[in-house]
N, C-alpha and C positions, 0 to 999 in steps of 0.2 A: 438517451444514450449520451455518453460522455465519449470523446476522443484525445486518447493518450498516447503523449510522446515519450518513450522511456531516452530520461539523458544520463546518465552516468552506469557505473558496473555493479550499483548493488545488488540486482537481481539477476545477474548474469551467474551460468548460464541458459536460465529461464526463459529472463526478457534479456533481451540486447538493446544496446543504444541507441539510438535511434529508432526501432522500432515504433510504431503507428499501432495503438491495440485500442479496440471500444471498451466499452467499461457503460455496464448496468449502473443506471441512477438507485441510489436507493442504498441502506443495508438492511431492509427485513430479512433478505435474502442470502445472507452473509452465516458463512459457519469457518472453524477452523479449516485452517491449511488453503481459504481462497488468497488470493493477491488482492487486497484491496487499494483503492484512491482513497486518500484522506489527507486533512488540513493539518499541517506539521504544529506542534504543541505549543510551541515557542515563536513561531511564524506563520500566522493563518491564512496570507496571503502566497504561501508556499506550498502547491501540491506533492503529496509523495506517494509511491507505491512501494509498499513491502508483502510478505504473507502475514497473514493473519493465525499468529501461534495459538492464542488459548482467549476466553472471554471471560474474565471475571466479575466479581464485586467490584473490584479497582478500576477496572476498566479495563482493555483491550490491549492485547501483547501483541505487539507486530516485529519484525526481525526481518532483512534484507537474506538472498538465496548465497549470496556474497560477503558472508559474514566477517572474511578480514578487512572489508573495506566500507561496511556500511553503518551508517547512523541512524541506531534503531529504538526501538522501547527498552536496550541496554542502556543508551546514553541517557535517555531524555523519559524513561517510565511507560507506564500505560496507556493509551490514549485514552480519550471519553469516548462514550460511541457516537455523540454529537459532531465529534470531526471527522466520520466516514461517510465518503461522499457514492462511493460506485465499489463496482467489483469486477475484475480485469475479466474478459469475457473472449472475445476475439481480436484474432492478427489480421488487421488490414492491409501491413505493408513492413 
C-alpha cells in the first residue's frame, strides 16, 4: 500500500486537497477510468494522480477530473506503463 496526499485541484471534485487516500502498489490491476499514482514523464522524482483515460500502443492516457486547471497526458503525452506506480483505492482522511 501506498499513502497519498492529494495537493492541488486537478482532480477535484473527486479528490480534494489535501485528502489522505491509499493507493494499491502495482498496475496489473489498473483498467480505464481508475485514478491512478504515477511518475510525472518529465520529473520522475514527481508523483501524480489523474484517471486513467484509455491504454494504448503509445502508452497510457491519463487527464485530471479538473480539466481547466490540470496537467495532463494533454500537455506532456502518454505515459509508459512503467511510470504507474498504484491505483487510488481508499479515503483515509
Amino acid at each position: 500500500m501506498l499513502r497519498v496526499t492529494i495537493i492541488g485541484p486537478s482532480m477535484e471534485p473527486t479528490l480534494g486537497n489535501g485528502q489522505i487516500w491509499l493507493a494499491l502498489r502495482g498496475r496489473w490491476h489498473i483498467r480505464a477510468n481508475d485514478m491512478i499514482v504515477f511518475c510525472h514523464p518529465n520529473r520522475p522524482d514527481l508523483l501524480e494522480v489523474k484517471r486513467l483515460v484509455s491504454k494504448g500502443s503509445e502508452g497510457w492516457w491519463v487527464e485530471g477530473d479538473n480539466r481547466e486547471v490540470s496537467t495532463d497526458s494533454r500537455s506532456f503525452g502518454a505515459i509508459a506503463p512503467e511510470l504507474v506506480r498504484a491505483k487510488i483505492w481508499r479515503r483515509i482522511s
